[in-house]
Steps between C-alpha positions, in 0.01 A plus 500: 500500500829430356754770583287691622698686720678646151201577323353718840840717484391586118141665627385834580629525824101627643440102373793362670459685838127371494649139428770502787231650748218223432795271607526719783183433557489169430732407781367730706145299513706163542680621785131621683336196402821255623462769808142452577520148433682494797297683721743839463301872511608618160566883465614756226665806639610803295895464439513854353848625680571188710841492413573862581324561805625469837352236711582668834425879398308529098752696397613459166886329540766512296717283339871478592586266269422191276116335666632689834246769652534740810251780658606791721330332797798268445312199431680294201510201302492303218193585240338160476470533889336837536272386216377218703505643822261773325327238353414295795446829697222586270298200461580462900287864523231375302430184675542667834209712387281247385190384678606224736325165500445385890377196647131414539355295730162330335166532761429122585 
């Protein structure tokens, strides 16, 4: 495992993008299981175009400079936040949608 970090920059780079995703991964599962551990609902949501997409309209913003996004609707800010407010509003949609556990009362 010694310098490994050099000897992954000298492969094919189909072998290193396979390597940096099943660390990806990797973390990904830690973070669930740390998550459920807890007693947190754990879900994936797509993040194709989450960092382009308006969170007020969908439209697809634009940037107006470095990290700094605005749509026509005039909504604007900084990338990382319209990623996470896209983010959040997904997995938000999902749950909403998702059969809802209620309370039951057990016959005595």
């Amino acid at each position: 495992l010694k310098n490994l970090i050099k000897n992954v920059d000298k492969l094919p780079r189909e072998f290193r993008d396979k390597l940096y995703l099943m660390q990806y991964r990797r973390l990904q599962y830690w973070i669930s299981w740390q998550a459920r551990k807890h007693g947190m609902v754990v879900e994936f949501v797509n993040p194709k175009y989450s960092s382009v997409s308006c969170p007020k309209c969908g439209q697809k913003m634009r940037e107006v400079s470095h990290r700094w996004f605005k749509c026509s609707c005039g909504y604007e800010n900084d990338r990382d936040v319209v990623t996470i407010v896209n983010l959040n509003g997904r997995g938000s949609l999902a749950l909403s949608s998702a059969p809802q556990m209620r309370d039951v009362v057990p016959n005595r």
